[in-house]
C-alpha positions as CSV (number, residue, x, y, z in Angstrom):
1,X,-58.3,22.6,-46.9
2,X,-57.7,19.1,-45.3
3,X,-55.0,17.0,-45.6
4,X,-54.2,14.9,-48.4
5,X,-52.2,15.1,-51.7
6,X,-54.1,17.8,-54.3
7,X,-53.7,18.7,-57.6
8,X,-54.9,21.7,-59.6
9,X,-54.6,22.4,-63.2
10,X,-55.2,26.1,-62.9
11,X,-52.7,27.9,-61.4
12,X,-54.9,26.9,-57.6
13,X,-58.0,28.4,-58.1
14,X,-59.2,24.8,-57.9
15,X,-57.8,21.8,-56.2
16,X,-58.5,18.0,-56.4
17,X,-57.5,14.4,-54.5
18,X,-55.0,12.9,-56.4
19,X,-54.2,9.8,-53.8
20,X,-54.9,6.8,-56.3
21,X,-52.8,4.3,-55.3
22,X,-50.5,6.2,-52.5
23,X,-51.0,3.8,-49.9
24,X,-51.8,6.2,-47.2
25,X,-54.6,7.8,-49.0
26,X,-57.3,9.8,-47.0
27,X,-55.4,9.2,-43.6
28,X,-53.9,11.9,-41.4
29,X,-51.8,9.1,-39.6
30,X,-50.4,8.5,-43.1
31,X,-50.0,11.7,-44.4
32,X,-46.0,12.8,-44.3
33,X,-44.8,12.8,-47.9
34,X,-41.1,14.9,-48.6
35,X,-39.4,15.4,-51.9
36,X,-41.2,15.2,-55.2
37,X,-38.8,15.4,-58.1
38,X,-40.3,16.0,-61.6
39,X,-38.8,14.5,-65.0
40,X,-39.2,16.2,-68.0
41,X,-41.6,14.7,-70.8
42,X,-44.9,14.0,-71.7
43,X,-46.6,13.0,-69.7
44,X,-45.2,14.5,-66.9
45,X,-43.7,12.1,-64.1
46,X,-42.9,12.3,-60.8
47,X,-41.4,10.1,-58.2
48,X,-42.3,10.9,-54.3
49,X,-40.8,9.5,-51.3
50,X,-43.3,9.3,-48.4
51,X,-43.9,7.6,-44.8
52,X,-46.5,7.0,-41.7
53,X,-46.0,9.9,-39.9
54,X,-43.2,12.6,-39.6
55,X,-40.0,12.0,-39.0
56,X,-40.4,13.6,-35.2
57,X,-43.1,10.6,-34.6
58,X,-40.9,7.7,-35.9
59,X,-38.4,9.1,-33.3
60,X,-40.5,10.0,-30.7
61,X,-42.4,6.5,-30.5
62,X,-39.2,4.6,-31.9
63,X,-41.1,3.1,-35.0
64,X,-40.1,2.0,-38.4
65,X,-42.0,4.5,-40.6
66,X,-42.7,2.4,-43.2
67,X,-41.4,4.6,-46.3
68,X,-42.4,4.5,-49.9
69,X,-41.1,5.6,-53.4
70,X,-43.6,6.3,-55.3
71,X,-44.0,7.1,-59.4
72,X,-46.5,8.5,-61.3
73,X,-46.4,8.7,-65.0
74,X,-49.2,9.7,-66.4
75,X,-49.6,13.7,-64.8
76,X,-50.0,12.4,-61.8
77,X,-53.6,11.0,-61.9
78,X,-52.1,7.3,-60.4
């Protein structure tokens, strides 16, 4: 599977792209996302923190790794 942030509705028999509006969407350079915390409710929300890169690559080229919070309430479509 390549990288990216899925979703699947089954259980993962199936997976889809759910990267609407993370602002690293589709890249590998972009791709380190850590912590997802889920609230209770309908519909479900969930608030991410993610970042360029890992935190190994912000220390190893001594870069700001220009973090995000993130929030999704509507199952995590957006």
């Amino acid at each position: 599977m390549p990288g990216g942030f899925f979703r699947s509705d089954n259980c993962g028999r199936e997976w889809r792209r759910i990267e609407n509006g993370m602002p690293w969407a589709y890249t590998e350079m972009h791709s380190y996302s850590h912590d997802w915390l889920f609230l209770p409710g309908t519909p479900l929300r969930m608030i991410m923190a993610g970042a360029s890169g890992s935190p190994g690559v912000w220390w190893d080229e001594k870069r700001d790794p220009r973090g995000v919070v993130l929030l999704s309430d509507d199952d995590g479509e957006n």
